[in-house]
C-alpha positions as a printed Julia matrix, in Angstrom:
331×3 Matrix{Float64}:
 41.31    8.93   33.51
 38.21    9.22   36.11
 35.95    5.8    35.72
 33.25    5.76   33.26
 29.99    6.44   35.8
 26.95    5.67   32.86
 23.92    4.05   33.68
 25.42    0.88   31.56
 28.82    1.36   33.12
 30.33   -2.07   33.56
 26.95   -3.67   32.13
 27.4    -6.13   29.5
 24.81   -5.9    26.34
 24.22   -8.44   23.99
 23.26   -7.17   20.18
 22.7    -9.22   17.46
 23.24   -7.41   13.95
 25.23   -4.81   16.09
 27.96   -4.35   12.73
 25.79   -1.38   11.31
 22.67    0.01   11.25
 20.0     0.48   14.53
 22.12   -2.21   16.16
 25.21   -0.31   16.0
 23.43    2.75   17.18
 22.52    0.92   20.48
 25.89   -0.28   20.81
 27.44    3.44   20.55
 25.05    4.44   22.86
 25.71    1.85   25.37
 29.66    2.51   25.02
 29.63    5.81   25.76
 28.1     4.84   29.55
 30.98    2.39   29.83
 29.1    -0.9    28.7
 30.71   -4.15   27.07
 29.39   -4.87   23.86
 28.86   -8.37   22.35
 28.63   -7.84   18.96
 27.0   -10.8    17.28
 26.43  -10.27   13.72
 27.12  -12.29   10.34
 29.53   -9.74    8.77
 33.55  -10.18    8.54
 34.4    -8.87    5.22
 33.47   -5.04    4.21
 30.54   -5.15    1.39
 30.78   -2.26   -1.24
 27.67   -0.92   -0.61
 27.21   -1.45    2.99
 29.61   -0.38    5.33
 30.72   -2.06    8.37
 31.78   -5.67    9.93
 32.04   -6.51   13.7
 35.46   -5.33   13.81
 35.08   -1.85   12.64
 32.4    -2.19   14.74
 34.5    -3.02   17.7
 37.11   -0.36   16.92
 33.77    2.38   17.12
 32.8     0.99   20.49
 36.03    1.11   22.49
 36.61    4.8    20.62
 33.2     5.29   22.62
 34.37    4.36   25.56
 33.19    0.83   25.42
 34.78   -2.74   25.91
 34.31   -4.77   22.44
 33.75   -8.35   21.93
 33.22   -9.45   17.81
 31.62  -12.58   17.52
 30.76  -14.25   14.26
 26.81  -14.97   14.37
 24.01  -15.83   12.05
 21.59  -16.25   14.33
 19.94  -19.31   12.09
 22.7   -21.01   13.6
 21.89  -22.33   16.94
 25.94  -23.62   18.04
 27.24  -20.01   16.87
 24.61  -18.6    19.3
 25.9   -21.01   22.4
 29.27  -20.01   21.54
 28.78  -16.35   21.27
 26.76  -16.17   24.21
 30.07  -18.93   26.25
 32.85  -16.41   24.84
 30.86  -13.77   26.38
 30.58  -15.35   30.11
 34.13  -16.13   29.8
 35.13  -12.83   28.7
 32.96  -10.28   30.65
 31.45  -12.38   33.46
 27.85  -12.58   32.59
 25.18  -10.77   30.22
 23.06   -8.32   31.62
 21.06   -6.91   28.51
 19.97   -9.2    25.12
 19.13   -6.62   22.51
 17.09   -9.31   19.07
 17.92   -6.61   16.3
 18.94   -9.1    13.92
 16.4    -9.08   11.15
 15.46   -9.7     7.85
 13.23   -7.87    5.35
 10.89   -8.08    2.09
  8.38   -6.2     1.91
  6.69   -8.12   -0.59
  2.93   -9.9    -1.64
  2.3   -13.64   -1.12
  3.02  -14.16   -5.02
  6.0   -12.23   -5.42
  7.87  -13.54   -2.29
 10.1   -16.55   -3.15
 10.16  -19.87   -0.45
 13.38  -19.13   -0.02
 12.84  -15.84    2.04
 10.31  -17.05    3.6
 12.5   -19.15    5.46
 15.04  -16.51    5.74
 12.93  -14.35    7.24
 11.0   -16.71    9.68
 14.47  -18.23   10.9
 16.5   -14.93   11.4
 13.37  -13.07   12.74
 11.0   -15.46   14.77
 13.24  -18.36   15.34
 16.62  -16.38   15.66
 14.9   -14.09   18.8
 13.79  -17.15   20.58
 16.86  -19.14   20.49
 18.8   -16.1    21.16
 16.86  -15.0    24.09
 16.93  -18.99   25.32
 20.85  -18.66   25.16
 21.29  -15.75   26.84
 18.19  -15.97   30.0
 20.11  -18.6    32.21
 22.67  -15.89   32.62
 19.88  -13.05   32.35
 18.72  -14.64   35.69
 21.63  -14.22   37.19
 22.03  -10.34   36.85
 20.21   -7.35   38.53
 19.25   -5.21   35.5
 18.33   -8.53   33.47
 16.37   -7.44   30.4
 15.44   -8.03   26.35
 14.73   -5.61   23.95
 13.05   -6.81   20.69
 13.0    -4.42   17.46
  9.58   -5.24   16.71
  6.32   -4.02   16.09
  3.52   -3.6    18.44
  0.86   -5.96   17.64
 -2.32   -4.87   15.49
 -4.46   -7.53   14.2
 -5.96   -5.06   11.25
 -5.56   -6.61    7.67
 -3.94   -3.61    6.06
 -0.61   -4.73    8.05
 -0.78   -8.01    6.44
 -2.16   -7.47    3.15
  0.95   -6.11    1.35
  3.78   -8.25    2.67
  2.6   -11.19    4.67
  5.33  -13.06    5.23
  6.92  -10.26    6.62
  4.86   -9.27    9.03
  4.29  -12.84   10.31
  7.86  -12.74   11.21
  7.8    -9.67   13.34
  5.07  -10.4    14.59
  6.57  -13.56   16.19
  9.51  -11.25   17.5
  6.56   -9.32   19.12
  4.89  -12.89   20.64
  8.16  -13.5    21.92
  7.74  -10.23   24.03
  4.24  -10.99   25.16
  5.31  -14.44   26.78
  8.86  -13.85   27.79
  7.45  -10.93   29.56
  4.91  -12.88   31.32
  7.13  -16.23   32.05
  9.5   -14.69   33.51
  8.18  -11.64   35.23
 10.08  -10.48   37.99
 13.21  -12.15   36.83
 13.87  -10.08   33.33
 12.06   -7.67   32.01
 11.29   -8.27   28.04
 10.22   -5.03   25.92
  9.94   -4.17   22.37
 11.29   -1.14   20.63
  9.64   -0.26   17.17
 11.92    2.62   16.47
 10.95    5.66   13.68
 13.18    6.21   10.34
 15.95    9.01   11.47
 16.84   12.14    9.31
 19.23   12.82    6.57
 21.28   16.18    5.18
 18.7    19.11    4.97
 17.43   20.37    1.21
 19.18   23.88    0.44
 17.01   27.03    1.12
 15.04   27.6    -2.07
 16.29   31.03   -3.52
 13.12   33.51   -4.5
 12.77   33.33   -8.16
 11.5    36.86   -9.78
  7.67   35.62  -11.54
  7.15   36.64  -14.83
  4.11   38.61  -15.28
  2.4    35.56  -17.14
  3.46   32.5   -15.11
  3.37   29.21  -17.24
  0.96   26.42  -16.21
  2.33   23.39  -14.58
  0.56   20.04  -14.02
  0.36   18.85  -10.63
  2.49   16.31  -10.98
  5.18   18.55  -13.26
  5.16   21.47  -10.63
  5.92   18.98   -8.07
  9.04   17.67   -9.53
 10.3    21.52  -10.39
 10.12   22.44   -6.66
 12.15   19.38   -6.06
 14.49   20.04   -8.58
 14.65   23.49   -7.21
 15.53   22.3    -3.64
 17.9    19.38   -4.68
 21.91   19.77   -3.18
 24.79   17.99   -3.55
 24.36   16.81    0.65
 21.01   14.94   -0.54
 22.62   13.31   -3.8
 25.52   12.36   -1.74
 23.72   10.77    1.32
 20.66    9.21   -0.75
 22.9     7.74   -3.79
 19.24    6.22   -5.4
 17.54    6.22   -8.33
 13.81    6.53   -7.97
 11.02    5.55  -10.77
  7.37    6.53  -10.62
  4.37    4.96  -13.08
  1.59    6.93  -12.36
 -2.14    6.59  -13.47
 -4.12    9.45  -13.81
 -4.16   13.03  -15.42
  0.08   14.21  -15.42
  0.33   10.68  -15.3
  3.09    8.13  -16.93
  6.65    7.51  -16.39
  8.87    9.9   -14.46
 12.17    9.74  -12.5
 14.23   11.44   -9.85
 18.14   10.54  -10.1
 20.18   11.2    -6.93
 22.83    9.45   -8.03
 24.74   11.16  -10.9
 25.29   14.88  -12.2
 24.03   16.38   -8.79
 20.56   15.23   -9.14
 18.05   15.54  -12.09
 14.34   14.95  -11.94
 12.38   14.35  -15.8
  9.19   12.68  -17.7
 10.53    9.32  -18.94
 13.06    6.36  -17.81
 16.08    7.59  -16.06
 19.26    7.28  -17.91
 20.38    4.4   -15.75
 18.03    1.91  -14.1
 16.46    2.61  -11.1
 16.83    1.52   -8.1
 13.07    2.19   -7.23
  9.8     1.53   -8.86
  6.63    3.26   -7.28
  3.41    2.63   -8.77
  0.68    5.12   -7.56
 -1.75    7.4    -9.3
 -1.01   11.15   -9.82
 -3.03   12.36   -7.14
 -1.79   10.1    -4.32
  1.85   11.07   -5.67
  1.08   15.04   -5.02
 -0.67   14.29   -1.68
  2.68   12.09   -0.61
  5.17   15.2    -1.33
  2.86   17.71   -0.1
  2.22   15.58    3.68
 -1.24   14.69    3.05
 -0.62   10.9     2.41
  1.81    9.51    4.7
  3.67    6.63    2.37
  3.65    3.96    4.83
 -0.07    4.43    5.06
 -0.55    4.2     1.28
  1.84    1.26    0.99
  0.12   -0.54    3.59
 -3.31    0.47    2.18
 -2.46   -0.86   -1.37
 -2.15    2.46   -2.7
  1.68    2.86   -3.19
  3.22   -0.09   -4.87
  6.89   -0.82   -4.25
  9.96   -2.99   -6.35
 13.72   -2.57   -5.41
 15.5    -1.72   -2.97
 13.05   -1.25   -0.1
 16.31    0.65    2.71
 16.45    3.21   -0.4
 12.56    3.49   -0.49
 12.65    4.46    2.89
 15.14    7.5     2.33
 13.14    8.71   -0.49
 10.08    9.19    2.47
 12.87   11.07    4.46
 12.85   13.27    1.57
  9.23   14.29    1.47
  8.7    14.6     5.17
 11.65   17.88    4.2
  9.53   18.85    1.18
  6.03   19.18    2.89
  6.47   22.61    3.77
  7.47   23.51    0.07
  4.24   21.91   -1.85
């Protein structure tokens, strides 16, 4: 077998959270050019509705091409950090590359976020980078491609970032503010960047079959024709990959309860509460709902802005908004 010749060839990476998600990504990525992977991340034990621990993690990354090392880390933890970052000297000779993807999330107002993730958040996101990166830089020093990559946001100082889910965004932000002074103490030693990366794609909606009109086509509300062309463009590839149930209580003319199930029976759309209880609860008013689906209102915008309130599960939120960025052309 001819010797992997990658950019990251021989390279060893550092990711925390690297069992699923954006870390795992990276750490795919990095195998296929030949890199070892520390994979430092909290997860031994498959979870039934998330996939993944380091060790199917490590099986992915040597399938890639990629040398594996699981290590058990919560990065609240300061000793499993030093003994991550030891078994990975020991094992591959150094670290070259610190990726802080560990993170945690809630995207919720001052009121409705409990003390307890606060802490969570400010320990895993602020205080877990920094003690991270302070583990890992005395070896960082000592390589030639030395760098740290934060998944963080650039900074913006405008309220409407803040307004909706403080806590949160105090916590990135501090991932960010360790960018902005890593960057600068240690310039010329390691380079320290953030990455704030965009939601990715899911299975395409089915080509919408022409429908002969009736000579006398029935009137449909704004809100009523938008679920229909939905409905129309639903497949079993969406239903299978989204596996959500979505509420909206809307204000406004068309307005009151609906849902959109893309859970059971294939998908089914209605006026009302779904069958089973949602996963979702999006408060808006009918017009903002229309100018979501139809890509005149982008959702993080309204969210942000006050305009879109959110409850539940905030990773399935985020797939419904892969959903409408496939719908614009159709409303």
């Amino acid at each position: 077998m001819l010797p992997n010749t990658g950019k990251l060839a021989g390279c060893t990476v550092f990711i925390t959270g690297a069992s699923r998600g954006i870390g795992k990504a990276i750490a795919l990525k990095a195998a296929k050019d030949g890199a070892n992977i520390v994979i430092a991340a909290k997860t031994t034990q498959s979870h039934p509705k998330l996939s993944g621990t380091i060790y199917t993690a490590a099986e992915e990354i040597e399938a890639a091409g990629g040398r594996a090392l699981p290590c058990v880390v919560d990065v609240r933890d300061e000793q499993q950090i030093n003994d991550a970052v030891e078994k990975a000297v020991e094992k591959f000779g150094g670290i070259d590359i610190l990726v802080n993807n560990a993170s945690a999330i809630s995207l919720t107002n001052t009121l409705e976020t409990p003390t307890k993730r606060v802490d969570l958040m400010m320990s895993v996101n602020t205080r877990g980078t920094y003690l991270t990166s302070k583990a890992c830089i005395p070896f960082l020093k000592k390589s030639k491609i030395a760098h740290i990559l934060n998944l963080s946001p650039p900074l913006n100082l405008n309220p409407m970032w803040f307004k909706q889910h403080c806590a949160y965004t105090i916590a990135k932000y501090g991932m960010s503010m360790c960018v902005l002074g890593m960057a600068e103490e240690f310039r010329g030693e390691i380079a320290v960047n953030a990455l704030w990366p965009r939601t990715g794609a899911i299975p395409e909606f089915k080509e919408e079959k022409p429908q002969p009109q009736p000579q006398s086509k029935p009137h449909y509300g704004a809100v009523e024709e938008t679920f229909r062309i939905v409905k129309d463009s639903l497949s079993d590839d969406v239903v299978k990959a989204t596996q959500a149930i979505y509420q909206f209580e809307l204000s406004g003319e068309d307005g009151g309860t609906w849902f959109l199930d893309l859970k059971n029976r294939g998908g089914t759309v209605g006026h009302g509460e779904p069958s089973d209880r949602a996963d979702v609860v999006m408060s808006m008013s009918t017009d903002d709902f229309v100018k979501m689906f139809s890509g005149k209102l982008k959702p993080t915008v309204a969210f942000m802005s006050g305009k879109l309130k959110i409850k539940g599960n905030m990773a399935l939120a985020i797939k419904l908004e892969k959903l409408m960025n496939q719908m614009n052309s159709r409303l």
